[in-house]
C-alpha positions in Angstrom: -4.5 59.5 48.2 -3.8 62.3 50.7 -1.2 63.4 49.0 -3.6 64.2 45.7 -5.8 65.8 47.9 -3.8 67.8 49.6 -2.0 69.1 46.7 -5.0 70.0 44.9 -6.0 72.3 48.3 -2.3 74.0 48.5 -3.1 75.0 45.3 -6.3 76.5 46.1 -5.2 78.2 49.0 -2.4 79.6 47.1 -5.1 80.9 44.7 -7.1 82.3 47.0 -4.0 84.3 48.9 -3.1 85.8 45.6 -6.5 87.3 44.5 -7.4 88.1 48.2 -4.4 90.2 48.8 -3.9 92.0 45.6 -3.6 95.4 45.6 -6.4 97.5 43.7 -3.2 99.0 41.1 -0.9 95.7 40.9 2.3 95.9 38.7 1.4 93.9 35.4 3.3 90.7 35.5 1.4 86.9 35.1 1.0 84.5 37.5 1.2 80.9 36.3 -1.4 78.4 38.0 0.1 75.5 40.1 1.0 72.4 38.6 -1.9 69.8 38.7 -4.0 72.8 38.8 -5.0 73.3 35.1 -5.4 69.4 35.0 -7.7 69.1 37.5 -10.1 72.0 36.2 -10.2 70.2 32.9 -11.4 67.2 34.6 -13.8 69.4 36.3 -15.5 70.7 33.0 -16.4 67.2 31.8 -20.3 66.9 31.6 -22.0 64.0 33.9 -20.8 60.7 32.5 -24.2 59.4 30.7 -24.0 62.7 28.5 -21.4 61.2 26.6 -23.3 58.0 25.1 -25.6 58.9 22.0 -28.8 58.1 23.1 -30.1 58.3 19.6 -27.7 54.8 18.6 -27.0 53.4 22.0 -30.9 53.4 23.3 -31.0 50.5 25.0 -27.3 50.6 26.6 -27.7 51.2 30.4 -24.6 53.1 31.9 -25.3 52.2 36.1 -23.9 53.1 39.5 -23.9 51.2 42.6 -25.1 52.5 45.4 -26.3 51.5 49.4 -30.0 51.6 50.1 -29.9 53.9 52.7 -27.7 56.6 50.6 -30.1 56.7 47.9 -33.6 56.2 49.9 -32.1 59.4 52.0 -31.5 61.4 49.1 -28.4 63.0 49.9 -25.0 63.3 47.7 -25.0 59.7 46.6 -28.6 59.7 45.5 -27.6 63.1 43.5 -24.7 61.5 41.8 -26.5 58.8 40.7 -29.0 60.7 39.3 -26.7 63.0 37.5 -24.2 60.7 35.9 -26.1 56.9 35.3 -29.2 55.5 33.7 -29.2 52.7 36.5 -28.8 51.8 39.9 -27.8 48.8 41.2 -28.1 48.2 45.5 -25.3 45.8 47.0 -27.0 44.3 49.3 -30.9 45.8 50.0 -32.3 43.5 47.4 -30.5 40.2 48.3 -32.3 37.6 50.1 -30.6 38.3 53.4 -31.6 41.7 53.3 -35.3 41.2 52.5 -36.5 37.4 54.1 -37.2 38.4 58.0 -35.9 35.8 60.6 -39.4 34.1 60.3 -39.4 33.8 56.6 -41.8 36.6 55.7 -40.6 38.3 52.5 -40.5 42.3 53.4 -40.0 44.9 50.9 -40.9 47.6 52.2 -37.8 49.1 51.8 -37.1 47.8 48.7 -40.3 50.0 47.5 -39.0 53.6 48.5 -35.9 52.5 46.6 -37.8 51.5 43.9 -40.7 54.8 44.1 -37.7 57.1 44.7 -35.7 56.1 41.0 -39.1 55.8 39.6 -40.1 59.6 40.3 -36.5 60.4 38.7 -36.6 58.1 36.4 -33.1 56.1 36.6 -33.8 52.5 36.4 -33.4 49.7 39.2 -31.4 46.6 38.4 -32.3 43.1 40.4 -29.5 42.1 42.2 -30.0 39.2 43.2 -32.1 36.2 43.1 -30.2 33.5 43.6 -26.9 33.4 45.0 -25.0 31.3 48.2 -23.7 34.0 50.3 -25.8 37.5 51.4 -28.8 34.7 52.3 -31.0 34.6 55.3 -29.1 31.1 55.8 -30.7 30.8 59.6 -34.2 30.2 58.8 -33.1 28.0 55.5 -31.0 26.0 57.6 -33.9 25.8 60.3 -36.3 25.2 57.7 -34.4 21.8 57.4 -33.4 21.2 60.8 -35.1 17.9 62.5 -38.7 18.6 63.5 -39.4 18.2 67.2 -42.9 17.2 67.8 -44.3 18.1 70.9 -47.9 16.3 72.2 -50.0 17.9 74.0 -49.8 18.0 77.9 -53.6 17.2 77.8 -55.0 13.4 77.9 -55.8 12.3 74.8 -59.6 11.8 74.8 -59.7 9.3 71.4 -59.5 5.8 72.5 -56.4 4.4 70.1 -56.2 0.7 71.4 -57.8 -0.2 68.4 -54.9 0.9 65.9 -52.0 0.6 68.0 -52.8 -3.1 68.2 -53.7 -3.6 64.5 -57.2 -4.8 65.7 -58.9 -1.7 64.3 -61.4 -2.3 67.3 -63.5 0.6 67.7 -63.2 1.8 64.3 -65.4 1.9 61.2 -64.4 2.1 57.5 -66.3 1.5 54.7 -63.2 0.2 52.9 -62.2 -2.2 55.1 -59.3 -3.7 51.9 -57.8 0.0 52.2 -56.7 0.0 55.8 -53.7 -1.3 57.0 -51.3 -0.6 59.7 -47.7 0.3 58.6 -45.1 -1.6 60.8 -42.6 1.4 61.7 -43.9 4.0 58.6 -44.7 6.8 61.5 -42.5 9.4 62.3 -39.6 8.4 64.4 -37.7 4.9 65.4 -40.3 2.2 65.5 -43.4 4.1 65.1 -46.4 2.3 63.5 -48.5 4.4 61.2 -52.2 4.0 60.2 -52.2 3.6 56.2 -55.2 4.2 53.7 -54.8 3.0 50.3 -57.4 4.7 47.5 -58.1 2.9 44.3 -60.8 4.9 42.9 -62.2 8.2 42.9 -65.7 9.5 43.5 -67.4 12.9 43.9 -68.0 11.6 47.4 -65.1 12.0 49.4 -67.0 9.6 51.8 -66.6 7.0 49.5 -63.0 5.8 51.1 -63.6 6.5 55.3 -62.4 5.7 58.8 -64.6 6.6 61.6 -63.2 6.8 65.2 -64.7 5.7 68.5 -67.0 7.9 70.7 -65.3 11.0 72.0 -66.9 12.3 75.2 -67.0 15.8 75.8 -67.7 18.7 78.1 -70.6 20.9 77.2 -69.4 24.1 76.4 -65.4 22.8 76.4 -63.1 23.7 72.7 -61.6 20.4 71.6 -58.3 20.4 69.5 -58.0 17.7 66.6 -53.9 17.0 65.8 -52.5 14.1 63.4 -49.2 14.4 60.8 -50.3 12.9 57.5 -48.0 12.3 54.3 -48.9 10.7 50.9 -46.8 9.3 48.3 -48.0 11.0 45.3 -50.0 14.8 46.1 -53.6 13.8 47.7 -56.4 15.4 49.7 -58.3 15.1 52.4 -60.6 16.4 54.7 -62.8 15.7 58.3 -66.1 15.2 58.8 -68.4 14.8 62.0 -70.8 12.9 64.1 -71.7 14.4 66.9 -71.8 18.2 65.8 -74.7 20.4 64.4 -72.9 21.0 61.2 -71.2 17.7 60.3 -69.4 19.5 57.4 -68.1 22.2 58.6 -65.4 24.2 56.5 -62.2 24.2 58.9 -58.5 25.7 59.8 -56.3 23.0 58.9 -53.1 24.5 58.9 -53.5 27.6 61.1 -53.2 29.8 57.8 -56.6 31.8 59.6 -58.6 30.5 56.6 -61.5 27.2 57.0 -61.3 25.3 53.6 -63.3 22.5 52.8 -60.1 20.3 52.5 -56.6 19.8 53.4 -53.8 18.5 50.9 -50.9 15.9 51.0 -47.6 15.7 49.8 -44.6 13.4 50.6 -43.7 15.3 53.4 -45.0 14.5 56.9 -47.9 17.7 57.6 -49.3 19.0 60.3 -52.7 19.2 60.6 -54.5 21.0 63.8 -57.5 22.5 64.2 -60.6 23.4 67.3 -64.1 22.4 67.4 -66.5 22.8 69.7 -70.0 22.9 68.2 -71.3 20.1 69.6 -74.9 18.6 69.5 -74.9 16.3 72.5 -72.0 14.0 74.7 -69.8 12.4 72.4 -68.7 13.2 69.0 -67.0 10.7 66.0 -64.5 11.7 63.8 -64.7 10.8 60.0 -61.3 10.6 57.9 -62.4 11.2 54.0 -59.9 10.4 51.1 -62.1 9.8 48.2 -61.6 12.6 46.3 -58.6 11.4 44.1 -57.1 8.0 43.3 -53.6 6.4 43.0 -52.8 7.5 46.4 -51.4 6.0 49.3 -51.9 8.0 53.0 -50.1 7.9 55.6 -51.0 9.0 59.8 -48.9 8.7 62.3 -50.3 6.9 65.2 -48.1 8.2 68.1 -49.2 12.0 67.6 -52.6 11.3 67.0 -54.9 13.5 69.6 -57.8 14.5 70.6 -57.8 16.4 73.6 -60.1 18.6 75.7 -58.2 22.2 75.9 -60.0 23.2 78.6 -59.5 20.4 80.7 -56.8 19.4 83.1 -53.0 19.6 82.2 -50.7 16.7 83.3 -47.6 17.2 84.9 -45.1 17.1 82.2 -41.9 18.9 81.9 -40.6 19.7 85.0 -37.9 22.5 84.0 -39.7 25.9 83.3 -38.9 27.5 80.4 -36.8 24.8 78.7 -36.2 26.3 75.9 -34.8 29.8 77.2 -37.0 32.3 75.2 -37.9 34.2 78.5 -35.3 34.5 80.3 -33.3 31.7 82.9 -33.5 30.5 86.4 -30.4 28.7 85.9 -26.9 29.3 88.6 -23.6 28.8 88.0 -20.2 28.9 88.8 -16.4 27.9 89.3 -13.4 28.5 86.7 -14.3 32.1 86.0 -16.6 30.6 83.5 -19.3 32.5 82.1 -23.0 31.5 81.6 -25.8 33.4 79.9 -28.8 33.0 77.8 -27.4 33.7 73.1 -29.2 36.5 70.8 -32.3 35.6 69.5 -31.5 33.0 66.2 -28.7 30.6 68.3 -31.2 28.2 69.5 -31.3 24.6 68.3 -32.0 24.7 64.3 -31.1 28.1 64.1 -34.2 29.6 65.7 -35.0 31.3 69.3 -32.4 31.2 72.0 -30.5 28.7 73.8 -28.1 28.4 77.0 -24.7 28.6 77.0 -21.7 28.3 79.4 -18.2 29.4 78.5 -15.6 27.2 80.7 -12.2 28.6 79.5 -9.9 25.5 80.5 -10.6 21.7 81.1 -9.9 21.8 85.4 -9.0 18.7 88.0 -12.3 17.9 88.3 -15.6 17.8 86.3 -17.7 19.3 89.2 -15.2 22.6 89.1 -17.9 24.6 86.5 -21.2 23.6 87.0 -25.0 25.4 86.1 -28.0 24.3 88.2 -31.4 24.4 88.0 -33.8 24.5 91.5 -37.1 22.5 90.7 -40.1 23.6 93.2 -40.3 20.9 95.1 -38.0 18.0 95.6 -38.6 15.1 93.4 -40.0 12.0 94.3 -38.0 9.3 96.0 -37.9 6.2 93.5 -39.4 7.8 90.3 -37.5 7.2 86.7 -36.7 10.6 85.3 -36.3 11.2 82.0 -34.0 14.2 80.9 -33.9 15.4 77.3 -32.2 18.5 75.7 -30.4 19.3 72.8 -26.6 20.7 72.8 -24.0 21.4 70.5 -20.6 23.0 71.4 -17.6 25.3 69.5 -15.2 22.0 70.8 -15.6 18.3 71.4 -15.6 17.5 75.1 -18.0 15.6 78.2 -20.4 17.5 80.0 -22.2 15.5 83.0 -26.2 16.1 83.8 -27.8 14.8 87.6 -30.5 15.0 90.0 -28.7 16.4 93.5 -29.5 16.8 96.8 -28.4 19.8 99.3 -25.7 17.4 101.0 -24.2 17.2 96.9 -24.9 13.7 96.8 -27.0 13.1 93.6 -28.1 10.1 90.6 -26.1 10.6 88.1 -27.5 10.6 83.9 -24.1 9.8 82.9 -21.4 11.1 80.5 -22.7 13.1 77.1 -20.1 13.5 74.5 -20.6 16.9 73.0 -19.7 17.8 69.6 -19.8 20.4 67.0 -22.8 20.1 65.4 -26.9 20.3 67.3 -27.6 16.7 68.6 -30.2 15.6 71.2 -29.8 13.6 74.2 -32.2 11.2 76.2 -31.1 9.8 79.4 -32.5 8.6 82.2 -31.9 7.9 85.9 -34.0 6.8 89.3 -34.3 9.8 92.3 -33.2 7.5 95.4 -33.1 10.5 98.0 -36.4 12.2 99.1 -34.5 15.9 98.8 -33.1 15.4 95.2 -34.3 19.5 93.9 -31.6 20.6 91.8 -30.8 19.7 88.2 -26.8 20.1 88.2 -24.7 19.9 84.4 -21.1 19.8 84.9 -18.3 21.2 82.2 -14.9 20.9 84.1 -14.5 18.5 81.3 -14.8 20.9 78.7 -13.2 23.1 77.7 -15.0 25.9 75.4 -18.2 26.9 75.1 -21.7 24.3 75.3 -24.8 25.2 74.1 -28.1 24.1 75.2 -31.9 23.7 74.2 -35.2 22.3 75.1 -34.5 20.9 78.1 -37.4 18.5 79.4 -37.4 15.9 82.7 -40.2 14.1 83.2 -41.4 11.3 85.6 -42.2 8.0 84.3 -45.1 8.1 86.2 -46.3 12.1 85.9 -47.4 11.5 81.8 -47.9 14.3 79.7 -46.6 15.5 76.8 -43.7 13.5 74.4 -41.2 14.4 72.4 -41.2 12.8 68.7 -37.9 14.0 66.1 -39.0 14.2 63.0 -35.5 14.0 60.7 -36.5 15.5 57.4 -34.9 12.9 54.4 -33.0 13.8 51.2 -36.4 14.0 49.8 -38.1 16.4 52.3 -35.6 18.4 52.4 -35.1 19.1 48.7 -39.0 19.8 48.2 -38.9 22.5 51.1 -35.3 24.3 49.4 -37.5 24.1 45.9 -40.7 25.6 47.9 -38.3 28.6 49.1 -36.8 29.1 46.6 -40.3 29.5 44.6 -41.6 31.9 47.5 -38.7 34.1 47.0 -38.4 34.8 43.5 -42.3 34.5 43.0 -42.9 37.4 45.8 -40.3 39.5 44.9 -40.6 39.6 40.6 -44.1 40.1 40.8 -43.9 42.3 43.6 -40.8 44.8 42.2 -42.9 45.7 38.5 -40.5 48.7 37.8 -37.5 46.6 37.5 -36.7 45.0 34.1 -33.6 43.4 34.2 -32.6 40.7 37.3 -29.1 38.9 37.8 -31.3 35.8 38.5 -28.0 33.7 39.3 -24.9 35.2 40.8 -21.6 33.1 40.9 -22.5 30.1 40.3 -19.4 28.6 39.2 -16.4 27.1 41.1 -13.3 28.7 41.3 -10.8 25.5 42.0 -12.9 23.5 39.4 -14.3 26.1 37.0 -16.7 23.5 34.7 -18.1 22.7 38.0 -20.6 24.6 40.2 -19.8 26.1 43.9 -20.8 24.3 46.7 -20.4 24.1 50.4 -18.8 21.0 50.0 -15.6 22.7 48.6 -16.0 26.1 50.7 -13.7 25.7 53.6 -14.8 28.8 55.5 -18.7 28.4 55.1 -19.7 31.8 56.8 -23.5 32.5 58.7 -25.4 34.0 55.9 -23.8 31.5 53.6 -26.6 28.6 52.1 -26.1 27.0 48.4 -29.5 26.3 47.0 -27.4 23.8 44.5 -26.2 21.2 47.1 -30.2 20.6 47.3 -31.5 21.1 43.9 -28.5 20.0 41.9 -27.5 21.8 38.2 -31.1 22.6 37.7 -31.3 25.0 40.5 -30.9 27.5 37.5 -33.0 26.1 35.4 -35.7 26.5 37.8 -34.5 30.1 38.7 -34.8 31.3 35.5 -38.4 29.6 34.7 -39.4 31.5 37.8 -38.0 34.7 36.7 -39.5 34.7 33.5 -43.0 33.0 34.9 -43.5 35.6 37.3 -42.1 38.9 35.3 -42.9 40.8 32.6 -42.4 39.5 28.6 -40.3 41.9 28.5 -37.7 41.4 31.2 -34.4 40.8 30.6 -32.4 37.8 32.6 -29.0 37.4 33.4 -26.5 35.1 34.9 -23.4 36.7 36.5 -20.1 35.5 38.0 -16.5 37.1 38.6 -12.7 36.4 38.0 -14.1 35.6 34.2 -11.2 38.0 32.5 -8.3 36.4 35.1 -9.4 32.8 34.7 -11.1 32.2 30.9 -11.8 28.6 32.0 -14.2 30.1 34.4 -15.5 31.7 31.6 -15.9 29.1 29.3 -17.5 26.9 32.3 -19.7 29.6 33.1 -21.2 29.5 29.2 -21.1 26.1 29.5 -23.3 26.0 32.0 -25.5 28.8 30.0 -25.8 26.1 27.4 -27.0 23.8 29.7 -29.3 26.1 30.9 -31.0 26.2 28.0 -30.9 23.0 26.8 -33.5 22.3 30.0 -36.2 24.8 28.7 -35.2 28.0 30.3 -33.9 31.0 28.4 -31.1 33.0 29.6 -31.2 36.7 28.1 -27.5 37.9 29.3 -24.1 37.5 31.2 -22.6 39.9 33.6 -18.9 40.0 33.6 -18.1 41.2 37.6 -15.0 43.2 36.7 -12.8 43.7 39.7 -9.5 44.6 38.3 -6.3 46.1 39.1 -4.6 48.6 37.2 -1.6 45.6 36.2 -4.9 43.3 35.2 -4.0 41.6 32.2 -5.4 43.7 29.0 -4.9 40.2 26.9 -7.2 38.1 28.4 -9.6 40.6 29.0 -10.0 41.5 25.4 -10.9 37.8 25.0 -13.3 37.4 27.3 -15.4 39.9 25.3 -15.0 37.8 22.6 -16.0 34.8 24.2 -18.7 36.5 25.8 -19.9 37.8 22.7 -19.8 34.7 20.2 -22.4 33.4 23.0 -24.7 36.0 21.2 -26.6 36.5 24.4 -26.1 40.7 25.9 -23.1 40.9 27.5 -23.0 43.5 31.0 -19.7 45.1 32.4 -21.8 44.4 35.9 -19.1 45.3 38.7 -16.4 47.5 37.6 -13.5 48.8 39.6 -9.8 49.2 39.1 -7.9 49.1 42.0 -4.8 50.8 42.3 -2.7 48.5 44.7 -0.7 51.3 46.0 -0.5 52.8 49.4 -0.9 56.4 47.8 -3.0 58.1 44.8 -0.2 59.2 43.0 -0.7 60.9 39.7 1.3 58.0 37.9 -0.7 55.3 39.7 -4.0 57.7 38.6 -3.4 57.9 35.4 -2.6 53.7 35.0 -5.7 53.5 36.6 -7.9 56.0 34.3 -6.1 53.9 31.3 -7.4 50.4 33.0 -10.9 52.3 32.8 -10.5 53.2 29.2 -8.8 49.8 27.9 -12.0 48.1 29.2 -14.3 50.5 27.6 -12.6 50.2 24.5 -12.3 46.1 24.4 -16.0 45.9 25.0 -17.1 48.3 22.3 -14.7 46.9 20.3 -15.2 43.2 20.9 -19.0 43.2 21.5 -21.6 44.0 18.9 -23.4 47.0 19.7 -26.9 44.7 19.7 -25.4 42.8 22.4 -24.4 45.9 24.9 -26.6 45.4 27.9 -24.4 48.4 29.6 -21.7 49.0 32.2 -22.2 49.4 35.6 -19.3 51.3 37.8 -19.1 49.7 41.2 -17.3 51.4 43.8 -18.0 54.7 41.9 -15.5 56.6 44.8 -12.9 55.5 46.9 -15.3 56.3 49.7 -15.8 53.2 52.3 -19.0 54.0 52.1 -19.1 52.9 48.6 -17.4 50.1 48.3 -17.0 48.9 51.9 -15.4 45.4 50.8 -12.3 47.6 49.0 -11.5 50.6 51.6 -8.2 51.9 50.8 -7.9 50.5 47.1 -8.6 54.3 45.6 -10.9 52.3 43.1 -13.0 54.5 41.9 -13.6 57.3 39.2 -14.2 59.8 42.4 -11.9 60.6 45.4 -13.6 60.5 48.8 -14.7 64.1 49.0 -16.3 63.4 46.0 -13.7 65.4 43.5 -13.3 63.5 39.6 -10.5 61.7 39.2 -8.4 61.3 35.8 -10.0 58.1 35.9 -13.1 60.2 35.6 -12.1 62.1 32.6 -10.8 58.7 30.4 -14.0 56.6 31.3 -16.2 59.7 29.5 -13.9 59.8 26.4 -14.4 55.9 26.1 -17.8 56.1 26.2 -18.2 58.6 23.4 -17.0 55.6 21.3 -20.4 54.0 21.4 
């Protein structure tokens, strides 16, 4: 490459030494321009690439340019080129879910919108790229989307009286459907937990119809009391909560902490939270009333154990006994031995992907487990003969045995016993009797591991102090595939209807399997799954498309245009054939798919043969067919100007094999990838001299070929 460049400036400077020192009467005799020279100013002549297609017979045939966010937002050279020389744009990576859903799941496209206002004003069109696809994915609040739910009760009495549904007696309790209410024998959430189950037959425009009153709840004058259950039905229900006790019995209410009081709250199959304040009362004690009559043929379910009513006003109990637990504000916790390192992970490494957690680096296994320890100093010594309870989650880079125990100044201590730590979050919950009146430390060991340990949410609580508990909610097969469908509603809802100017969308992006080509990708048969990696196929199966696509076209305009688009499809035509395969299949569910994209990453030795039949087999599909990717790498160590011209005659082949091979009706357009050999461009290529400019930006013979293809449209 340097070696093109630098020839082309030798011949400059020569140039420029010959005019500059001429003398005003020179002798008559011709000077004949350098080599390379005359070539390269021919090249330089060329008009911008889109002046070649006939716009008059080629209207709807979109020539495109890639192109970062930032480059083109800024306006600078990039944003220029574009401009100049394509009727599209296309982003690598600014429109991609990783790019746009924040680490708390809210959709932001700001950015996306001066991208999208800045083409608009100049009016080059923006391509979607792309909805759906397994890798540029904000995977860490997916995966902690679907991570087990810990349930934390409040560390506040609970003021409702429930002896009278934890023992099945119902004592206490009203209900004028007395046939409808059962108790469910280990149906709450978590091992053995009972839930309280209400059965509706029949509907009525009286959601009163089917109701469970509680006891009396005493209250404080002037105190805020907080109302929390978890609810699920088996087929979608509602409900809602009404009062005895208060001056408005029906009052509309927060149920979800969405800021908004509705009359009602709804159900699904999922376990739900629902939390929300009162404090209008009308004299001492208040009822609550439970209300499902609304719709019939559906089957509730509240858990028993997280059932509260609680005075937030009133007075906490002791619970956990380790401040900050769950390391979002910094740590109190010591350490030492085996130049091991301790420290509190960026914000996302936390149990389930979210907040922060502890870890400690121990970089050999040593003689004895006590060698690397961390320790945490409680306020005040524990009490002599209590049962503690320690819980926390932890998850290491290794396998190994870590060791958690109360101590005493003089190191003698009660141990909690070995925990075998492996790869992936688990939680633990020991528990072990203080028998020394100074026990004040909170000591893990790791001389036993060797690697790095991460922990979570630790908690140690006395048998006797109360408080808060900690229920795990694991989400099921079920769950989990209904919150996956949810997101992946959100995402392509918010962002189609949100993006107006854009008319086209690569809706799925390399869906099929390399290794198995007829089969779809999945992390099941990726071996290096990276951290922005999630396949929204493992969870919705084959009609993750299907859904896609329905979504696409739901929430666009009539007139947008869908695609599905995949790579390798001119080096392996199985891949090909699997991908319209699976096109078929698409639309033999109900969704319509409008065009393929052909990713074209080739090299200038790519076989010509098997390209010219993929355009074939892409075009008998009759759908459009898009050039959507293409580079030609050189494969060389230097830009030669026998490696440049192979490569501008890679750029022309495929010009020519898709005019040739693909109906004109069918020609969504080409898009030019890595459009110079700048990193900058094509970051994921540096060094491949791929593109149809050098890195200062200068055309390339490649340049000059790819415009006399396109006059052939």
């Amino acid at each position: 490459m340097m070696q093109y460049i630098n020839r082309f400036l030798v011949y400059s400077g020569l140039l420029a030494m010959v005019f500059s020192c001429a003398d005003p009467d020179p002798l008559e005799f011709a000077v004949q321009k350098p080599q390379g020279y005359e070539a390269q100013e021919e090249i330089n002549q060329y008009e911008p690439l889109k002046s070649y297609i006939d716009s008059s017979s080629n209207a709807n045939f979109k020539l495109g340019g890639a192109v970062s966010m930032s480059d083109y937002i800024n306006k600078g050279v990039q944003y220029r080129l574009i401009n100049k020389n394509f009727h599209e744009l296309t982003v690598g990576y600014g429109m991609k879910h990783g790019a746009v859903v924040q680490a708390d799941g809210a959709i932001e496209l700001r950015q996306v919108n001066e991208l999208v206002t800045a083409a608009e004003q100049v009016g080059t069109s923006v391509y979607g790229h792309t909805l759906v696809w397994h890798a540029n994915q904000n995977a860490s609040y997916l995966n902690g989307s679907l991570a087990p739910l810990e349930i934390e009760s409040p560390s506040f009495p609970n003021d409702l009286d429930k002896t009278g549904i934890q023992d099945g007696s119902l004592t206490g309790y009203t209900t004028n459907a007395s046939q409808a209410i059962t108790i469910g024998d280990g149906q709450g959430i978590g091992e053995g937990a009972d839930a309280l189950n209400i059965a509706v037959t029949t509907s009525n425009e009286d959601p009163a119809t089917v109701q469970l009153t509680t006891p009396e709840i005493p209250v404080v004058a002037g105190h805020e009391y907080e109302v929390v259950f978890y609810i699920k039905s088996d087929v979608p229900g509602q409900g809602r909560i009404s009062f005895e006790g208060l001056n408005e019995n029906l009052p509309l209410l927060d149920y979800n902490g969405s800021g908004e009081a509705t009359e009602s709250f709804q159900t699904d199959f999922a376990w739900e939270e629902v939390r929300f304040r009162v404090k209008d009362f009308a004299g001492e004690t208040f009822r609550l009333n439970f209300d499902f009559g609304y719709l019939a043929g559906v089957n509730y379910s509240i858990d028993i154990n997280n059932l509260y009513i609680y005075d937030t006003q009133g007075q906490p109990i002791e619970s956990n006994l380790v401040e900050n637990g769950d390391f979002e504000s910094g740590t109190g916790w010591g350490g030492w031995g085996n130049n091991s390192e301790r420290g509190i992970t960026e914000d996302g490494l936390g149990y389930g992907n979210q907040g922060k957690a502890f870890y400690v680096t121990n970089p050999s296994v040593t003689g004895g487990f006590w060698e690397v320890q961390t320790v945490y100093e409680f306020a005040k010594p524990l009490t002599n003969g209590e049962l503690y309870t320690l819980s926390f989650w932890v998850k290491g880079n290794a396998e190994g045995i870590i060791r958690p125990e109360l101590q005493s100044p003089d190191y003698s201590s009660n141990a909690f016993g070995q925990v075998s730590v492996t790869q992936d979050w688990q939680r633990v919950e020991l528990s072990t009797t203080a028998t020394a009146v100074d026990r004040q430390r909170l000591i893990f060991s790791y001389g036993e591991f060797a690697g790095t340990v991460y922990i979570d949410n630790v908690s140690l609580t006395s048998a006797s102090g109360g408080g808060g508990s900690t229920t795990i909610l694991v989400r099921s097969t079920e769950v989990k595939q209904a919150i996956v469908k949810s997101e992946l509603e959100r995402w392509i809802s918010t962002v189609v209807s949100g993006l107006p100017y854009v008319n086209a969308w690569d809706v799925v992006n390399e869906p099929m399997d390399d290794g198995n080509p007829y089969e779809l990708k999945s992390a099941q048969t990726d071996s290096d799954i990276s951290s922005d990696e999630f396949y929204w196929q493992d969870y919705l199966g084959e009609d993750y498309a299907v859904l896609a696509f329905n979504l696409a076209r739901e929430n666009g305009k009539p007139e947008d245009l869908l695609f599905i688009n995949d790579y390798n499809l001119e080096y392996n035509l199985d891949k090909c054939k699997g991908l319209i395969a699976y096109v078929n299949y698409i639309e033999s569910q109900g969704a319509k798919v409008d065009g393929i994209g052909t990713q074209m990453h080739l090299s200038i030795d790519s076989d010509k043969g098997k390209i010219t039949e993929m355009f074939k087999l892409l075009a008998q599909t009759g759908k459009l067919v898009k050039v959507s990717e293409l580079d030609v790498r050189t494969n060389a160590p230097e830009a030669t100007d026998e490696v440049l011209q192979l490569q501008a005659e890679m750029y022309k082949y495929v010009v020519d094999a898709y005019i040739e091979n693909v109906p004109k009706e069918q020609r969504y357009g080409i898009t030019v990838w890595g459009i110079s050999d700048s990193a900058e461009d094509a970051n994921w290529l540096p060094g491949e001299f791929q593109g149809l400019w050098d890195i200062n930006l200068n055309r390339k013979p490649a340049y000059k070929s790819f415009a006399e293809a396109l006059k052939g449209l």
